[in-house]
N, C-alpha and C positions, 0 to 999 in steps of 0.2 A: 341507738346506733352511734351516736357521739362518744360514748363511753366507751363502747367495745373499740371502736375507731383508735380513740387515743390511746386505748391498753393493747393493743395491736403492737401499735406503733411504739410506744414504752417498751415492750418489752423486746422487740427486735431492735428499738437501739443501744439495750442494754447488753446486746452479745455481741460478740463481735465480728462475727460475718460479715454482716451488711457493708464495714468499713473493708472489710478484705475484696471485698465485691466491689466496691465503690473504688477501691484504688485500680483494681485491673482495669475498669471500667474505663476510668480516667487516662491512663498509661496505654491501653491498646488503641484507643482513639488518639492520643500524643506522638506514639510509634509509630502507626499508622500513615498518618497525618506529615511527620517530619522526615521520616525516612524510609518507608515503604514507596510512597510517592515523588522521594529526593527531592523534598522542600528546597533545601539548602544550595542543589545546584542547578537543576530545570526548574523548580516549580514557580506557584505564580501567586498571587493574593486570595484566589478565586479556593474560597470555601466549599464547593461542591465533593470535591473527594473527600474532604472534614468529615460529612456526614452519612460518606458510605459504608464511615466501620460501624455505625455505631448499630444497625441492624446483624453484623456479626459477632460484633461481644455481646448483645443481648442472647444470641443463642443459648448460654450460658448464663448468662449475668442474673436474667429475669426467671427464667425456668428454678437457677437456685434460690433467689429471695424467695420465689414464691413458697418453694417444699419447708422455707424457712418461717412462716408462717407460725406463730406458736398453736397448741392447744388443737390441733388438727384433730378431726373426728370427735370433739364434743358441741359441734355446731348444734346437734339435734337436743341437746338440753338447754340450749341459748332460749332465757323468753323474749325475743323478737322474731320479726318475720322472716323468712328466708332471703326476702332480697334485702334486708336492713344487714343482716349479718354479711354476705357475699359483698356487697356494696362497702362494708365497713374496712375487708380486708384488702377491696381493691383499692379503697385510697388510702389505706394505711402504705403496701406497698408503692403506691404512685407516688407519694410522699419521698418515699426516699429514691425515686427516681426521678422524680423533679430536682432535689438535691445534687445525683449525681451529675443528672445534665447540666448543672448549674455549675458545677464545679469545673466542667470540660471551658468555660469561659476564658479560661487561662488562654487557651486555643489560640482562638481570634485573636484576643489583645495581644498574645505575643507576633501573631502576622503583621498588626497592626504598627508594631516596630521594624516592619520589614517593608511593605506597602499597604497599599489603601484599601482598605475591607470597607463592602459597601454594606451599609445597615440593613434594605430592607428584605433581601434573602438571605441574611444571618438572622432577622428574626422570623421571618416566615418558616427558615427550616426550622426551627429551635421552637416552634409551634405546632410545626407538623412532625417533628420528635415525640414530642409530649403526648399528642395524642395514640402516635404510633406506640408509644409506651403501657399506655390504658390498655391499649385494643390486648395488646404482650400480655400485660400481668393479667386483665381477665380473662382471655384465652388458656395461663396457665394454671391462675385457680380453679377454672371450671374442670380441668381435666384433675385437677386435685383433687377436687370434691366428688369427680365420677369417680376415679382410680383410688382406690384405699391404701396401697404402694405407694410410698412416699419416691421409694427409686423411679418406679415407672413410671407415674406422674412426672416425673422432672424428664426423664428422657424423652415423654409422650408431649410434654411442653418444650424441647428444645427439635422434636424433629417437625412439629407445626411452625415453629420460629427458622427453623431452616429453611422449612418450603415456603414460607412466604419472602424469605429476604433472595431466595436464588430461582424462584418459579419461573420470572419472566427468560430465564434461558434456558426452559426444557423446549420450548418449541424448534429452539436452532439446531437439537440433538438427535428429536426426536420429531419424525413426520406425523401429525395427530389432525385431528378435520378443525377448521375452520374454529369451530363454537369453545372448542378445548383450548387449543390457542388464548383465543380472549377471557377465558377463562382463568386459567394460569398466570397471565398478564395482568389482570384484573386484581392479584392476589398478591403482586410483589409488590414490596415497598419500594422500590429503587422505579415503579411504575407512577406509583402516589406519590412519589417524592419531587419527581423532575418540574413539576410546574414551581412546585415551595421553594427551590433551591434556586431559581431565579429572580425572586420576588413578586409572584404570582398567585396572588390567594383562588383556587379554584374548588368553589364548594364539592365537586362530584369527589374531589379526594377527602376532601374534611369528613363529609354525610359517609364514604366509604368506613373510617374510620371511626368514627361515633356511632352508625349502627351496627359494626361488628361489635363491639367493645359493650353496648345495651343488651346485643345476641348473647354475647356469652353469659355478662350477669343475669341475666332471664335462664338461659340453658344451665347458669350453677344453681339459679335458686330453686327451678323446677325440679331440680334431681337433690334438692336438699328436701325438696317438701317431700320428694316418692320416698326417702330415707327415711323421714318420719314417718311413713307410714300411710302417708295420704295419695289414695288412690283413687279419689272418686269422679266419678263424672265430671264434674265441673273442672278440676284440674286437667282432664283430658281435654276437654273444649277448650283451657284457656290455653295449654300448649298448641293444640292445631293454630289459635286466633292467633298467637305471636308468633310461630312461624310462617303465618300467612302473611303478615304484617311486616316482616321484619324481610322477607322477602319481595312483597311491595316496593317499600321504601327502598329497597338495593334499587331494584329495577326503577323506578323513578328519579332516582338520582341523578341519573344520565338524561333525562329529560327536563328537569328543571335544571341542570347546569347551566352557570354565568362565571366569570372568571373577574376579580380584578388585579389592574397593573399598578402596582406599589414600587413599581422602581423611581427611581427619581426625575428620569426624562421620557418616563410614559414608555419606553421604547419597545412596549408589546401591544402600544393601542395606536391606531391611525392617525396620522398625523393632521393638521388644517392644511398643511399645502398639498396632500394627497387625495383631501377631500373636497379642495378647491378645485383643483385638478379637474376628477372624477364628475363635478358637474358638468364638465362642457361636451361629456360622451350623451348622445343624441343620436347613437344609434346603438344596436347589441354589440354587445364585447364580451367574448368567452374565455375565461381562464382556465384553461385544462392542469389538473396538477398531476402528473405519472409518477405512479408512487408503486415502489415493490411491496410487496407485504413484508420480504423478507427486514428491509430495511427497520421497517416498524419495530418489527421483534429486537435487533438491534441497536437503534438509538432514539431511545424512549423521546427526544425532544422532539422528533421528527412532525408531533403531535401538532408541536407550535406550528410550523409552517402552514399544515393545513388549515389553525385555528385561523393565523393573519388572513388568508388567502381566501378564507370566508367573512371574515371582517372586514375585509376590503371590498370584496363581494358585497356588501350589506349597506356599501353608502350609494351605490346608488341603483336605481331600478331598471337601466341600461344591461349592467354588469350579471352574466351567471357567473358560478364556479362549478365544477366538476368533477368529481375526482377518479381518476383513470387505472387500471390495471394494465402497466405493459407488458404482461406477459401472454397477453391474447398475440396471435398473429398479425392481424391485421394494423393492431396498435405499433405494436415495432416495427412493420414497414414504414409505417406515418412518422414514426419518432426518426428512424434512420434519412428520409428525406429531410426531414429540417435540422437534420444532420446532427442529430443528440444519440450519443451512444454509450451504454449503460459501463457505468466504473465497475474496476475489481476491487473487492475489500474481503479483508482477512478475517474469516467466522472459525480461523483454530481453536482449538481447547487445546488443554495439561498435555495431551496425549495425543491429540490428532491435528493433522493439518487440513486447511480446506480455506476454498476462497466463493464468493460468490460474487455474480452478476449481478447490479442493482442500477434502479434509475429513479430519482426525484426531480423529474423537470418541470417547469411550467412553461406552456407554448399561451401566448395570447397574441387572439385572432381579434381582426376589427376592419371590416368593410374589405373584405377581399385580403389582407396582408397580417401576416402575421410575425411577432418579435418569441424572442425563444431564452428562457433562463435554463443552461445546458445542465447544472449539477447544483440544487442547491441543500446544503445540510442543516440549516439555523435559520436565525427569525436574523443575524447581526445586521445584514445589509439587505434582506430581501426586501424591507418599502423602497428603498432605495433604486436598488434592479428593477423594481417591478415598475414605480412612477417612472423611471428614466425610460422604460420601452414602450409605456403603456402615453407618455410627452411626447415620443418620437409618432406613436398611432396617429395620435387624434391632433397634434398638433405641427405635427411634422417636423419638429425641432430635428435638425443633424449637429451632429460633434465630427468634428474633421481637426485632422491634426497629419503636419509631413515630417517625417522621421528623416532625418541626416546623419551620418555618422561623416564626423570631420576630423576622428583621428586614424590611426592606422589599426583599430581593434575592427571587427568583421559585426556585420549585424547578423547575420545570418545564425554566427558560434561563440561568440564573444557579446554578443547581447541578445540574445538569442529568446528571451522572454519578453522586450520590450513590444515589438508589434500584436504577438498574442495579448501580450497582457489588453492594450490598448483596446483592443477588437473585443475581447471579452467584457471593458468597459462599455461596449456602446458606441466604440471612435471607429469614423474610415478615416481608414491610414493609408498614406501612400511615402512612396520612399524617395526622395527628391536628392538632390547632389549639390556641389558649391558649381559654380558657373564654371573655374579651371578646369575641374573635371570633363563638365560638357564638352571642352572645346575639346578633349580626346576622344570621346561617342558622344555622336548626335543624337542617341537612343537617348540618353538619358534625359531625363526633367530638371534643369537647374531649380533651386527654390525662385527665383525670382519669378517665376514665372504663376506661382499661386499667393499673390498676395495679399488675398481674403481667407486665406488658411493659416493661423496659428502652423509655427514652425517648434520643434523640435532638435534641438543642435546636441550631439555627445559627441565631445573633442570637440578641439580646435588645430592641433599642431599641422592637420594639413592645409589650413586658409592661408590664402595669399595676399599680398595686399590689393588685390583688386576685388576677391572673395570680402574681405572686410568693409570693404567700400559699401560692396556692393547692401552689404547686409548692415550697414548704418543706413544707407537709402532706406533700403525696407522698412527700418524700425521708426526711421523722422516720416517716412512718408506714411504710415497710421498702421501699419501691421504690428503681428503679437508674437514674439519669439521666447521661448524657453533655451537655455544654452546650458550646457553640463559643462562646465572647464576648469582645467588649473593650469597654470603655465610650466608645467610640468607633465613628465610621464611614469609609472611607475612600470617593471618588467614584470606582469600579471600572469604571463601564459603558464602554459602548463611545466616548461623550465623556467620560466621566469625567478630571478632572486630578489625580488622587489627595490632593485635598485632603479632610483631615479637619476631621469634625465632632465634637463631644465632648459629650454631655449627658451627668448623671446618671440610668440609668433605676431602675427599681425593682428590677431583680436585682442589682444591685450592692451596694444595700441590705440586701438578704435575707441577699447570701453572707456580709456581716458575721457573722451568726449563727451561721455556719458555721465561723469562723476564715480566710476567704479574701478578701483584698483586693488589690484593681486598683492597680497604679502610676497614677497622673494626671500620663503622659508615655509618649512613645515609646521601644523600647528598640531602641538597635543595637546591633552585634555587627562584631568584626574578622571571623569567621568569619562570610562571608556570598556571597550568588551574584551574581554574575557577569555584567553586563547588554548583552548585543550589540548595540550600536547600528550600524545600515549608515545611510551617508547617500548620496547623490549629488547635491548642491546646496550651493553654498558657505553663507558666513552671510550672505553681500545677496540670495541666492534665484537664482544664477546656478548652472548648469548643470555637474557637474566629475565627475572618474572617482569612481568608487563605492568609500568609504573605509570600513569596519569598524575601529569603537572597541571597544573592552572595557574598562565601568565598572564597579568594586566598589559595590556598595548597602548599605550596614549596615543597611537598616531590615527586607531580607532576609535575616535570619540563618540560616548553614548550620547543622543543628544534625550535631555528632561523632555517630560512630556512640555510642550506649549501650543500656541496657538496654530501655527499651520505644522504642528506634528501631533494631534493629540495624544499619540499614543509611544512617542517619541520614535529614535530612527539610527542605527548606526551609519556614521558615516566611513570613508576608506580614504587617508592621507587626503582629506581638504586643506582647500586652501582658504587661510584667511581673505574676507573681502574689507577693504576701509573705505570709505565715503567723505565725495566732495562734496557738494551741494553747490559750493562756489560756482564751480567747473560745470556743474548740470544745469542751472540754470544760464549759466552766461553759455554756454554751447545750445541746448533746444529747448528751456524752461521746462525741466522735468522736476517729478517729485520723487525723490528718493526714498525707497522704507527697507529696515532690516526684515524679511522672513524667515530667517532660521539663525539661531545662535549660538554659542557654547554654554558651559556652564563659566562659573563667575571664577572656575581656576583653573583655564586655561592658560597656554605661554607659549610662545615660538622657538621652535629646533633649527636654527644656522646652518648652513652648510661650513665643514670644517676642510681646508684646503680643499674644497670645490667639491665634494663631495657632502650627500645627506647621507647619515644615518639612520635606516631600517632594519636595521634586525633588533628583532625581539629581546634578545638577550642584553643587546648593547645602548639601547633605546633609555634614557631617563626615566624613570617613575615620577619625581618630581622637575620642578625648578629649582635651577639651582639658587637662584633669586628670588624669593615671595613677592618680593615688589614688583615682577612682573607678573604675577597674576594680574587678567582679568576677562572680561567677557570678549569674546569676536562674532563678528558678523560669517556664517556661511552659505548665505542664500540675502537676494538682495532684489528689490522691484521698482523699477523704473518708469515713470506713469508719464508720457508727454504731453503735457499740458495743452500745446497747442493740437497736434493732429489726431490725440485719442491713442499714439502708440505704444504698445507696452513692452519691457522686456524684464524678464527674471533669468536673473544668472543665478546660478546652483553651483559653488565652489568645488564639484565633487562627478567627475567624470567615471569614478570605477561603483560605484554604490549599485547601480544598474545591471552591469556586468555580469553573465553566471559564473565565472568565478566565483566573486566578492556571494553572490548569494549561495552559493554551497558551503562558503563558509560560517555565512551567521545563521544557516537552515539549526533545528534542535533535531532532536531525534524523533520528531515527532511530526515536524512542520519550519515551513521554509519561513525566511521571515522579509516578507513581505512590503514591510514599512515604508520603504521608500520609494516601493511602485506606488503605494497610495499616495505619497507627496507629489507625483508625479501626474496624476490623475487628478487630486484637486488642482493643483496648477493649474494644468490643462483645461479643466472644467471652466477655471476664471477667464482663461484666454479665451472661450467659445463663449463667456458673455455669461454662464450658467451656476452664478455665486449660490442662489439660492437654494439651489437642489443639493449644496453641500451640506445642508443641515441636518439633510436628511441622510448622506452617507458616513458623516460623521454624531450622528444622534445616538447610537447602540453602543459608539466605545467607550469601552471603560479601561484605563491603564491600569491592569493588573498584574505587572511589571513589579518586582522585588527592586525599585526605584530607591529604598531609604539607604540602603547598602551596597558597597560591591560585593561580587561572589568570593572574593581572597577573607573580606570581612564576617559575609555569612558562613563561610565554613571553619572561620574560627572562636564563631559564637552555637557553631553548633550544639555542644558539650551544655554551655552553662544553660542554651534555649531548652534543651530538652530534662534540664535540672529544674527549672526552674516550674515549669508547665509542669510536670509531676510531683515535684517536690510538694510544692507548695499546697496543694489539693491534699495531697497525703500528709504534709503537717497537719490539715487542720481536720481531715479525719483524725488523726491521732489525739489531736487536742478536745475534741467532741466527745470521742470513745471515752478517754481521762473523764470527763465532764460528767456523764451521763453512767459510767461505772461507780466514778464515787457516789454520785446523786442515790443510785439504786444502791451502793452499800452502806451507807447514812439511814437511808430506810430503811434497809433488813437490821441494822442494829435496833431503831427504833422500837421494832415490834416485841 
């Protein structure tokens, strides 16, 4: 077997196929990869779409090495066994498909100059490649060896390589019962892939793959042995015993399944403070999960949540889980009172449009009351959601927080995300007012009047100085406020021309007190976002093709990922904060800390005869000075040592705003960052540091953070030279290698 093995293999890398194969191979997973997906301008670190070509150029890729095969149809004068030969040719081919996959390496390492690839689902998929590989070439040697047709053989091994890379979407097409379904589903790779691609080793997928890939070498050897001529009894019984066998082990697979989590913060396995938690339930607690079937068929991850939510299930013997069909009747009326109502998502194809109805909620009950997770898709924050409602059951913890708006922008339409968001947190919210206000409606709630409630402030420009007063009281006498401000306004509305306004109000005054003062100037930043301009009209107003620009903004600072943004955060015309400490402690002995900061080449914008400059076109790119570069404070926490008070000022009043968030939305998903910084805040100010470990345990910044996007699209050209190139050099230089090798020989002879 070793012999035939190696002259397999000799002899197919002495032609030159395999390298022609091995370059598309390389090249349509690079293409793929870079510019099918628009690396260069939406995409993200995150290697999962990497490895969804690679089951479509194998359509092709593998089906042809195999028909490439030498010496085909004299197997049956081979003196070795049938599976020694069939087994010989599949690792001759797997051989050079371990090579080829090897060569895609370029892949990652060139992301790796873009942002952060995390190791352990770049080698888990690159594992579950390899074997999906096997399972490829012996599925299309076996049809080799049935089909005497070299052509039909390849095309009978590229339409089994079809239907397994596209199976899992014939149920969304086609209405088929239940067992067919999972069937289908069972048979696609992008089905066996989703666990591998997060760094989840899950034997049912590995066993799926290792016993197709054994089925087929047993199904080519058996029909090698009937080739020869061996029909007898005992060959009958041993095919019925390995298809009985082989089908066992399918179906067992799923019953001995265990998964493990190889990511690096565990964040697919239970946490200890979830588990800590979970002990103190000492009576039943039902987690119901409402899950459409349809959704299954469409996002294969969907898997995970149910797998957490049985995990979680598993720590203690209080806890069931459940898992629910909402498409019974009675279930949607129960789901509509706890006021969960199913999303629309788009199931179009090439040619058809269509949308469907789907619900993934989880409700959990516990002693008569029940907490409700309205939509969830991922495993990213469900411990998070789930301990936060499951700490509210059993231990009654509440989050309260009062919403103020203290400039002239509307909560209602102008921030019009903030209280939802909150409420979908976990927070009762109430919307409280400065005291001036009061004194026009007695309806209203001044804040002063909840001062065991964490305050939320966005603006300032309407506080008065008795409003300020009043809200330094609150902060020395032991309350928790959060304040969004700049002492400035920028024109955001919907005519808005982003020109600012600048007065001194009275909380600017106050923060003195505090050790906290405003820059009186604008601050940009090299590290900023990115602004898509489309036009289609020249500059006299005449008519022309539709051109997309890409301008850098400094006044939009990116902020790097750090500690209280792990996953960083665009800001909108902040303002710099500088710190006394002199002034904080001699006013209330407080302890000053930076929480959010620039990068290290940032610099300040002047106003030029009383005016700031905001337009994009006219705005700096750099300093005009280097030596003002350097870092600034844009977020700042004030801890009072004496009465326990806290406050965090946030330089940055419009970041919240829907505005500001249609702008930094992608085309895919709105970007959310700085509600999260808003939420962990928050969370500190209700006392609840700990439970952030767990909302921030699943991110990963896979953010194109090494470069900006002006940078990556003019390394486009040489990134996708090079990721190709260079794989195809050294095919060329191997082919040389192993040509001459083999024409040194044939002189020899």
């Amino acid at each position: 077997m070793k012999r035939l093995y190696g002259h397999v293999l000799s002899v197919l890398l002495s032609s030159v196929f395999p390298y022609v194969a091995a370059a598309v191979y390389v090249s349509f997973a690079a293409v793929q990869f870079f510019l099918v997906q628009q690396f260069f301008t939406t995409g993200t670190s995150d290697l999962r779409q990497f490895f969804t070509a690679f089951p479509t150029v194998s359509i092709v890729v593998i089906p042809a090495l195999c028909a490439s095969v030498p010496y085909r149809g004299r197997e049956l004068s081979y003196p070795l066994s049938s599976v020694s030969v069939i087994a010989a040719q599949v690792l001759a081919v797997l051989t050079l498909c371990a090579g080829m996959i090897v060569l895609t390496l370029t892949v990652p390492l060139a992301v790796s100059l873009f942002g952060d690839v995390e190791l352990p689902p770049l080698l888990c998929g690159y594992a579950l490649l390899l074997l999906y590989s096997a399972c490829a070439v012996s599925a299309c040697l076996f049809l080799g060896t049935t089909i005497s047709q070299t052509g039909a053989a390849f095309l009978a091994g590229a339409a089994l390589l079809a239907l397994s890379s596209f199976s899992h979407l014939v149920p969304l097409y086609v209405n088929l019962p239940e067992w067919i379904q999972t069937l289908f589903r069972s048979l696609s790779f992008a089905w066996h892939f989703d666990a591998a691609s997060k760094g989840i080793i899950d034997t049912q997928d590995i066993l799926f793959f290792i016993i197709a890939t054994l089925a087929f070498i047993a199904s080519g050897a058996l029909c090698l042995e009937c080739k020869r001529g061996n029909k007898s009894l005992t060959l009958k019984r041993l095919v019925l015993l390995s298809v009985t066998a082989f089908v066992l082990l399918f179906a067992d697979s799923a019953l001995i399944r265990f998964r493990i989590d190889t990511t690096t913060n565990r964040q697919f396995t239970v946490s200890a403070y979830s588990k800590t938690l979970v002990q103190e339930v000492q009576d039943p607690l039902t987690i119901s999960y409402y899950r459409s079937k349809t959704l299954k068929d469409l996002y294969p991850q969907i898997v995970d949540v149910e797998d957490f939510l049985r995990a979680y299930a598993d720590e203690s013997k209080y806890i069931s889980f459940e898992l629910v069909d909402p498409a019974k009747d009675s279930n949607a009326e129960l789901l509509n009172r706890h006021g969960i109502y199913g999303q629309t998502i788009d199931t179009s194809g090439r040619e058809t449009t269509s949308y469907a109805t789907v619900y993934s909620a989880v409700v959990i009950s516990y002693l008569g009351s029940t907490e409700v997770l309205p939509f969830v898709l991922d495993t990213t924050t469900l411990e998070y959601d789930l301990t936060s409602r499951i700490q509210s059951l059993v231990r009654g913890t509440v989050r309260s927080v009062q919403v103020l708006v203290g400039n002239s922008l509307d909560i209602q339409s102008d921030y019009a995300y903030v209280i939802p968001w909150l409420q979908s947190q976990g927070f009762v919210t109430v919307q409280t007012y400065l005291p001036s206000q009061c004194e026009e409606n007695a309806d209203l709630v001044p804040f002063t009047q909840l001062k065991s409630v964490p305050l939320l402030m966005l603006g300032s420009s309407s506080c008065t100085p008795s409003d300020a007063r009043a809200l330094e009281d609150f902060i020395a006498s032991g309350s928790k406020a959060l304040i969004a401000t700049t002492p400035y306004e920028i024109a955001v509305g919907p005519e808005g021309d982003w020109s600012v306004s600048a007065e001194e109000d009275a909380l600017d005054l106050m923060l003195f007190d505090f050790g906290i003062f405003f820059y009186n100037s604008l601050t940009a930043d090299i590290s900023n976002f990115t602004l898509t301009l489309t036009s289609s009209q020249t500059a006299e107003g005449l008519p022309t093709t539709e051109r997309t620009e890409y301008l850098n903004y400094p006044l939009w600072p990116s902020l790097m990922a750090q500690t209280n943004a792990p996953t960083g955060m665009t800001l909108f015309w902040p303002c710099a904060i500088d710190l006394d400490d002199t002034s904080a402690l001699s006013a209330y002995h407080s302890t000053l800390t930076p929480v959010l900061v620039s990068s290290d080449h940032a610099w300040q914008i002047k106003a030029v005869d009383g005016k700031f400059e905001t337009n994009p076109f006219a705005v700096p790119q750099t300093s005009e000075d280097a030596t003002l570069y350097r870092t600034f404070n844009f977020a700042v926490h004030a801890l009072m040592d004496s009465s326990g008070g806290q406050l965090y000022v946030w330089g940055d009043q419009y970041a919240l705003t829907t505005q500001m968030l249609s702008y930094g939305a992608s085309s895919s998903s709105a970007d959310f960052r700085a509600y999260d910084f808003l939420t962990d805040t928050l969370l500190k100010l209700n006392g609840q540091e700990q439970i952030l470990t767990l909302k921030n345990r699943n991110i990963r910044d896979m953010s194109l953070y090494k470069m900006d996007a002006t940078t990556r699209l003019s390394c486009r050209s040489q990134t996708l030279a090079l990721v190709i190139g260079i794989p195809c050099l050294l095919l060329l230089a191997l082919y040389v290698f192993f040509f001459t090798k083999r024409k040194n020989f044939n002189r020899g002879l």
